[in-house]
C-alpha positions in Angstrom: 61.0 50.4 19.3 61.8 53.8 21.1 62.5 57.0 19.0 65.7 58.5 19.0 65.3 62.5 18.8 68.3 64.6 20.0 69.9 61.8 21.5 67.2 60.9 24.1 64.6 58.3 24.2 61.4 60.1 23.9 59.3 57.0 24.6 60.0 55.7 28.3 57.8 57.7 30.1 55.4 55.4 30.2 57.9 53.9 32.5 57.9 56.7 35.1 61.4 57.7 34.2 61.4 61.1 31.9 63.6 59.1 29.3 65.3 55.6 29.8 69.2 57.1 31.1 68.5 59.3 33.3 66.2 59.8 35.9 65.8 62.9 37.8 66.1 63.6 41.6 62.2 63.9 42.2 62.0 60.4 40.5 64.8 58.8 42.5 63.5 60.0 45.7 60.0 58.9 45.4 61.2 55.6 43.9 63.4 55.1 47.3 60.7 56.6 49.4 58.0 53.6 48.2 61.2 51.1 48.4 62.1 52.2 51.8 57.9 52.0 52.5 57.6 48.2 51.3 60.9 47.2 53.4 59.7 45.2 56.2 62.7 46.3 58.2 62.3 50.5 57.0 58.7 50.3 56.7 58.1 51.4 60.2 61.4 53.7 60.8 61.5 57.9 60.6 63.8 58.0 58.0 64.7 61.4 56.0 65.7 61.1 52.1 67.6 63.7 50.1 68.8 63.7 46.5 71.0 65.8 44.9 72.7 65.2 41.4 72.2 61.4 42.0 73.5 61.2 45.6 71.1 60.0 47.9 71.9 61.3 51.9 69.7 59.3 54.5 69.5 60.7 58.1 67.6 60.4 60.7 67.5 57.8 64.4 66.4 53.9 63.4 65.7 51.0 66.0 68.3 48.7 64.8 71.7 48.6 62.7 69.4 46.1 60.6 67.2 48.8 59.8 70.2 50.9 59.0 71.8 48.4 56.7 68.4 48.1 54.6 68.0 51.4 54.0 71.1 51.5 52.4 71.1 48.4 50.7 67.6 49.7 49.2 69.4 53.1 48.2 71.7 51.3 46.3 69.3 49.2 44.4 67.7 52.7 43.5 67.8 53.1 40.0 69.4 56.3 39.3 71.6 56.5 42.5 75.3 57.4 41.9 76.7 57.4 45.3 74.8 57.0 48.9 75.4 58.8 52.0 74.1 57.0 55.1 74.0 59.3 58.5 71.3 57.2 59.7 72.1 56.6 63.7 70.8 53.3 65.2 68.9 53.8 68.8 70.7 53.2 71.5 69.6 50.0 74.1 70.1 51.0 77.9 71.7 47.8 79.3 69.0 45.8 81.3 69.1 43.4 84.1 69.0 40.2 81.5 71.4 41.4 79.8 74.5 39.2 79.4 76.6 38.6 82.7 80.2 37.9 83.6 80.7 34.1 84.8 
């Protein structure tokens, strides 16, 4: 069982967190970082990741509004992540010949 000294629990960091409530903004950042790493659909993407006081701010250009949307969702999941801020900007397509066609 963890011990309780001044309110903290002193034996969690075994667990990669510096105690068990709160994690800092190094540790949410790199957790995101491998998250976003692992994600299929981020894995390949240039994305930049900020924390501040919880608040995770992603920016940067992705290939797809899919990419965009799991970033964020993977932000979220973040443990320690109070709030997220996505300025992440999906590439934009020129319109090609196959494109779609009025009748």
């Amino acid at each position: 069982m963890a011990s309780v000294r001044s309110g903290k629990f002193e034996d969690y960091s075994w667990f990669g967190a510096s105690w068990a409530g709160k994690s800092s903004d190094g540790e949410v950042r790199a957790l995101l970082v491998d998250q976003l790493r692992d994600d299929p659909f981020t894995r390949k993407e240039d994305i930049r990741v900020e924390v501040h006081d919880g608040v995770v701010t992603l920016s940067g250009e992705v290939s797809s509004s899919v990419a965009r949307r799991a970033a964020d969702d993977d932000a979220w999941a973040t443990p320690g992540v109070n709030d997220v801020e996505n300025h992440l900007r999906p590439r934009l397509r020129p319109a090609g010949n196959e494109g779609p066609r009025a009748a």
